[in-house]
Legacy VTK file of the C-alpha trace (Angstrom):
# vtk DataFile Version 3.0
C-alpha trace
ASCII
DATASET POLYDATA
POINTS 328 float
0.000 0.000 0.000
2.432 2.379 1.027
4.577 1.397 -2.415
1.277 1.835 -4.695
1.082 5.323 -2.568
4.694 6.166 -3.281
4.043 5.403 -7.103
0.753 7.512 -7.335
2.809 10.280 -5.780
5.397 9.748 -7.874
3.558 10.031 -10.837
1.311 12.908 -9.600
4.654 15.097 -9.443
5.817 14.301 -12.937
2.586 15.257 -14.047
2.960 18.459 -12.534
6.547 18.791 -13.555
5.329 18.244 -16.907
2.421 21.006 -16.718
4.493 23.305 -15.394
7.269 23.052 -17.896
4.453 23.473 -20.849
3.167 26.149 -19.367
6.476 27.655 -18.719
6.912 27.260 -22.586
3.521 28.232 -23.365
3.838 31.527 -21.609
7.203 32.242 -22.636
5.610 32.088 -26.160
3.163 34.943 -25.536
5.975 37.139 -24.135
6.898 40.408 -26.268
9.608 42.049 -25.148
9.656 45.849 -27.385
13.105 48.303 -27.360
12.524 51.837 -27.826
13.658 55.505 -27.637
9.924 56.940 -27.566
9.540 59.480 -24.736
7.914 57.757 -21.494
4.264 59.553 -22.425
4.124 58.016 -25.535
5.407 54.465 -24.103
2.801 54.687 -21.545
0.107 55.058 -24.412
1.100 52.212 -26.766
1.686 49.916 -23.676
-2.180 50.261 -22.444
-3.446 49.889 -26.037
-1.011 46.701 -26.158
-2.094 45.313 -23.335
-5.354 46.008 -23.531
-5.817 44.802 -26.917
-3.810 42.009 -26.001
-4.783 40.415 -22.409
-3.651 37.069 -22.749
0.401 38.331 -23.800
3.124 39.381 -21.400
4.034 42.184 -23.504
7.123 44.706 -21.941
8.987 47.869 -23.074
12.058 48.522 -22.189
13.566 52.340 -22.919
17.135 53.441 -24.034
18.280 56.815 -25.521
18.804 55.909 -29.171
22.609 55.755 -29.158
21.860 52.852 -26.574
19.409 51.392 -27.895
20.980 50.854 -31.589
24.722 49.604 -29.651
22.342 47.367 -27.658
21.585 45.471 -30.634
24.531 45.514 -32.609
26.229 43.700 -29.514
23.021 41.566 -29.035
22.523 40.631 -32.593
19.914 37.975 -33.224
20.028 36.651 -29.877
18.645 39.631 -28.437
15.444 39.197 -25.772
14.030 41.902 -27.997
11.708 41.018 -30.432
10.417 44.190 -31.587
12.218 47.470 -31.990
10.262 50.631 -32.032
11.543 54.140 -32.623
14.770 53.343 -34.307
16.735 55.740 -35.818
17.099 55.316 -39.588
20.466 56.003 -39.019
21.538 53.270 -37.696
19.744 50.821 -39.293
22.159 50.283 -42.141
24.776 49.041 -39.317
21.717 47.103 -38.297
20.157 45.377 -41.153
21.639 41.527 -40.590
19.562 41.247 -38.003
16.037 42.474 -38.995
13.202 39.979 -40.376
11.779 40.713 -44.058
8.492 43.306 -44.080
7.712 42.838 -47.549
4.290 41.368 -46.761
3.460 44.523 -45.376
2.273 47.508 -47.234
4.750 50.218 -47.853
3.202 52.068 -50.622
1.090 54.083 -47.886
4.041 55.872 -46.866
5.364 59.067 -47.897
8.079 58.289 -50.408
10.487 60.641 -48.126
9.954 58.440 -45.317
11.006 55.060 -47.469
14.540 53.215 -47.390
14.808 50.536 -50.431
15.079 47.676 -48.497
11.948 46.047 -46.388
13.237 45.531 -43.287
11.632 48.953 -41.057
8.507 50.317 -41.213
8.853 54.216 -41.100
6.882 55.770 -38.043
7.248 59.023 -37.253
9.406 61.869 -38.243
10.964 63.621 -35.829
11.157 67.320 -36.042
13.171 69.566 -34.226
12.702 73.076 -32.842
13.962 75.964 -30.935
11.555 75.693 -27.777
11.744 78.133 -25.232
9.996 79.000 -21.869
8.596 82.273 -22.058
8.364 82.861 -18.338
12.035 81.945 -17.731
13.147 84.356 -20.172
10.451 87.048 -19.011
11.742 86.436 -15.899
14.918 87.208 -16.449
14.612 90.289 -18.456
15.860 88.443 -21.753
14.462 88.504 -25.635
13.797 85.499 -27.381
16.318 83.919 -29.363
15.716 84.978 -33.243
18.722 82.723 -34.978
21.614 80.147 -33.990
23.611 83.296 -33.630
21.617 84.333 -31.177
22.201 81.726 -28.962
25.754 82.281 -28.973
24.940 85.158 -26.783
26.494 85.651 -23.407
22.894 86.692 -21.802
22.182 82.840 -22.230
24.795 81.391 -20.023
23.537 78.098 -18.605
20.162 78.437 -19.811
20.472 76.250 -23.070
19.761 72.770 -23.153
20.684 70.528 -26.130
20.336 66.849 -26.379
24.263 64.852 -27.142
24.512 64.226 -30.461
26.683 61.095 -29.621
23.660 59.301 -27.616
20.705 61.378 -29.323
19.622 61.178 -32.665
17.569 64.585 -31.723
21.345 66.008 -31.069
22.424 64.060 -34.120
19.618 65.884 -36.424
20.934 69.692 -35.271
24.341 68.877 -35.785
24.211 66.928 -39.189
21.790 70.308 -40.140
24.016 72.464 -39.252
27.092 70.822 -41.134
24.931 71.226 -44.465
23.626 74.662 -43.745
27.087 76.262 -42.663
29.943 73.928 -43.878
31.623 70.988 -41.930
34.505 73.522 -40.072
31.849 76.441 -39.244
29.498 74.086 -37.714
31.849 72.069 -35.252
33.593 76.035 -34.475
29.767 77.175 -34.040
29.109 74.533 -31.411
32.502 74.780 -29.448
30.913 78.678 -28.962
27.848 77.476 -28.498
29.183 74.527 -25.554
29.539 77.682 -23.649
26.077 78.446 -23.093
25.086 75.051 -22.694
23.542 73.725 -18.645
23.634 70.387 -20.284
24.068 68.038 -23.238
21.183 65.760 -22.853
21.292 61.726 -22.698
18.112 61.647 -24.598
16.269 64.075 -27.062
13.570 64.443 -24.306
15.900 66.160 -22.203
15.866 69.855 -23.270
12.186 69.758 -22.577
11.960 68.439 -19.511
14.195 71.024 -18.215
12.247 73.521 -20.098
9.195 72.611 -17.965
11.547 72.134 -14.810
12.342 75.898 -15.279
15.955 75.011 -15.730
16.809 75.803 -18.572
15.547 78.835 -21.043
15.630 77.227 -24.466
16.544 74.386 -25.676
16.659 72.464 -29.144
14.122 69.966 -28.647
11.539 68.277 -30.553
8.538 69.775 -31.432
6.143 67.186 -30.731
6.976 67.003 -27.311
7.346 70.489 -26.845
3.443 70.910 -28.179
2.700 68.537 -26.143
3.980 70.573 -22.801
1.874 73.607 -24.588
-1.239 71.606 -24.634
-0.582 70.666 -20.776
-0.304 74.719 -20.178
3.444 74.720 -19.600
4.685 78.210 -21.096
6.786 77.406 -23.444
6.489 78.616 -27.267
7.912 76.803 -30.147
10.549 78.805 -32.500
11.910 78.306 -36.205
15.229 79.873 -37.373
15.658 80.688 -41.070
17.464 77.227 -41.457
14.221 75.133 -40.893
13.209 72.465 -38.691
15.669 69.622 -38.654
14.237 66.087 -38.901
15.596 62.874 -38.624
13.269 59.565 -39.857
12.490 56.556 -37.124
11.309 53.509 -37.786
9.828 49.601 -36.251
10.960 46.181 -37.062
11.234 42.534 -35.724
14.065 40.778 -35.012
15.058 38.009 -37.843
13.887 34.782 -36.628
10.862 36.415 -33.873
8.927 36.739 -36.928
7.260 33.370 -36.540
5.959 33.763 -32.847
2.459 34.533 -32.682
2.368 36.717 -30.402
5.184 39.003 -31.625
3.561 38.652 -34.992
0.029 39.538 -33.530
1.684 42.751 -31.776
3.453 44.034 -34.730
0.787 43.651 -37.386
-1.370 45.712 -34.412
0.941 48.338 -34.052
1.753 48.039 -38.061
-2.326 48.544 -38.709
-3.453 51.019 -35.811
-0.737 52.385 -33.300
1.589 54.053 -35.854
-1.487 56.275 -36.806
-2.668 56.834 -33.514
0.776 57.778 -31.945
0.843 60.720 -35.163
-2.674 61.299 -34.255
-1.664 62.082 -30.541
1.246 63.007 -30.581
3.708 63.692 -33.834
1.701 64.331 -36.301
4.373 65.341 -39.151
3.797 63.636 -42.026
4.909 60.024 -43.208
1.590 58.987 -44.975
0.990 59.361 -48.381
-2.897 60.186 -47.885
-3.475 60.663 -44.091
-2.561 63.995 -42.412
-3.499 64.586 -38.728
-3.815 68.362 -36.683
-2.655 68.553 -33.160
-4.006 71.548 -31.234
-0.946 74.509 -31.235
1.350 71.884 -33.480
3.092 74.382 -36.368
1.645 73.682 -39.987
3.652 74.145 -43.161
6.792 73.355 -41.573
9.911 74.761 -43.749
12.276 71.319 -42.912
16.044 71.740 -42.779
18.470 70.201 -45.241
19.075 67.197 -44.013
20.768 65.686 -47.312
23.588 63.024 -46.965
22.502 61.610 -43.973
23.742 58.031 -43.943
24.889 56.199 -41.337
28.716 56.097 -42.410
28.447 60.292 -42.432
27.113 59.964 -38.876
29.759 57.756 -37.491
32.083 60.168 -39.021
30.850 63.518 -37.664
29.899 61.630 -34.385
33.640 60.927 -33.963
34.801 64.503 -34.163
32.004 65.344 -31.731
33.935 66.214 -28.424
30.787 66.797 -25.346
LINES 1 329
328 0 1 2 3 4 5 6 7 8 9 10 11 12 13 14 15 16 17 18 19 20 21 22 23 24 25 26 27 28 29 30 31 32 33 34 35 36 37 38 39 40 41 42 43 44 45 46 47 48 49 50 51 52 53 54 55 56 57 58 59 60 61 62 63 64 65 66 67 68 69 70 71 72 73 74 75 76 77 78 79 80 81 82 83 84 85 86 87 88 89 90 91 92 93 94 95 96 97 98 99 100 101 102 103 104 105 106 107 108 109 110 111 112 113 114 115 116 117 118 119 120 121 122 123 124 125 126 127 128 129 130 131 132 133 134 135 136 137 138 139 140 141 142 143 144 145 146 147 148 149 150 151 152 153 154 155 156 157 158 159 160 161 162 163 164 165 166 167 168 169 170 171 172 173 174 175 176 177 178 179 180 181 182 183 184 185 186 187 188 189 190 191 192 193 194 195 196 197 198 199 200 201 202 203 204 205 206 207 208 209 210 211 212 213 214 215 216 217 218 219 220 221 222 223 224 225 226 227 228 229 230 231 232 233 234 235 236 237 238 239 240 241 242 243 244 245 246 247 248 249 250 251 252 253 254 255 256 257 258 259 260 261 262 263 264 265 266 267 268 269 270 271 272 273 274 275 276 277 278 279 280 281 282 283 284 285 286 287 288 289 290 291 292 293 294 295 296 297 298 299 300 301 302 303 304 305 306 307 308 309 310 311 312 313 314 315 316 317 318 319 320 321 322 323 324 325 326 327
């Protein structure tokens, strides 16, 4: 008796061993882990659509500044715990493209051809454009003008009250920089921002930076994106959005899967979800610059006819270049 007991209890464990070990699998299959460099408002959006579209996935984000986030996955390649990256910057993807999954089933033809790379392997989702934002009550404050042109900003008045994101771990930083370099020449734009280093409080990890220490009251002005700087507007922080004669600078970001994640279900499921409804609804909320052929959204206080910046040449071996003379 006590034998036949030991047996049943034997066997009632391995059952259980064997339960647990398909669920294990079974739940590790409707995991989703996503990299990004979206700002944390925007994160906090597509997460609660994910999730609640999705109730039965364990679906994550996990944030990097977009420097991070692209050396993350060179090093990781396709063994990465990521299976979808979101908010990429185009340029890195070049460095990157061994290790993203074919998109051709998808339609690209919806997309602004400016927003396009030839291969398949990202799906373009937002343009990022830049501005000079500024906090009218600091500068009111402080009995100072707003800023009118880059020269401007060179002024001593503005000591410690600019705030610009690093080129060499933003690609918001990148986008001035490379803008600069085509507007003023290679020499005058590295000499303009050794002049300019002088008035900065702080190069910025991330390209959210400059904003949040716009609404901190930290800084004055800062070279930020607009989208996020609209959205601070539309929350009644006092800060006004300014173009010099240059034009906005832009760069292009996009989403993928990693080569080989394509054939989970659930990563599959997520991407065609954010591929079909979250790209548009992130532009509808948030940055609504144009990367559709036929759908345009309006954001409350968001510029319209926005003069861009030249932002010609802007491959990924001309920003490893410029990045290595960049010295902050």
């Amino acid at each position: 008796m006590n034998m036949k007991k030991a047996l049943l209890l034997f066997m009632a464990a391995l059952l259980c061993f064997s339960a647990a070990g398909c669920t294990g699998k079974k739940n590790n299959e409707n995991k989703v882990l996503i990299y990004t460099s979206m700002e944390d408002y925007r994160q906090e959006y597509m997460l609660g659509r994910l999730r609640e579209e999705f109730k039965d996935y364990d679906i994550s984000i996990e944030y990097m500044s977009s420097g991070t986030h692209a050396a993350k996955l060179l090093s990781e390649g396709t063994a990465t715990a990521c299976d979808i990256t979101f908010d990429l910057d185009f340029g890195y993807v070049d460095k990157l493209k061994d290790i993203f999954a074919d998109l051709s089933e998808y339609d690209f033809s919806v997309f602004a051809d400016d927003v396009l790379r030839s291969d398949k392997i990202i799906i373009p989702e937002y343009r990022n454009g830049g501005c000079i934002a500024v906090n009218t009550k600091t500068l009111a404050d402080k009995g100072l003008s707003e800023p009118t042109s880059y020269a401007d900003l060179l002024k001593p008045e503005y000591k410690d009250l600019i705030s610009m994101p690093s080129p060499k771990s933003s690609g918001t930083g990148y986008m001035f920089l490379k803008s600069l370099v085509n507007s003023l020449g290679e020499d005058e734009a590295f000499e303009y921002f050794d002049k300019l280093s002088e008035n900065i409080l702080q190069f910025t990890s991330s390209g959210s930076g400059p904003v949040n220490s716009l609404v901190q009251g930290e800084a004055a002005i800062g070279l930020a994106m607009t989208g996020q700087a609209v959205t601070e507007i539309n929350k009644g922080a006092p800060l006004k959005v300014i173009y010099f004669d240059e034009g906005s600078p832009y760069s292009l970001y996009g989403t993928g899967i990693i080569k080989g994640k394509e054939t989970k279900k659930a990563v599959k499921d997520v991407f065609d979800f954010i591929y079909s409804t979250l790209i548009a609804e992130d532009k509808e909320r948030f940055f609504p610059e144009k990367i559709y052929k036929e759908k345009d959204f309006t954001i409350e206080n968001y510029p319209t006819d926005i003069k861009y910046a030249d932002m010609s040449n802007n491959t990924a071996d001309e920003k490893e270049r410029l990045l290595a003379k960049w010295k902050y």
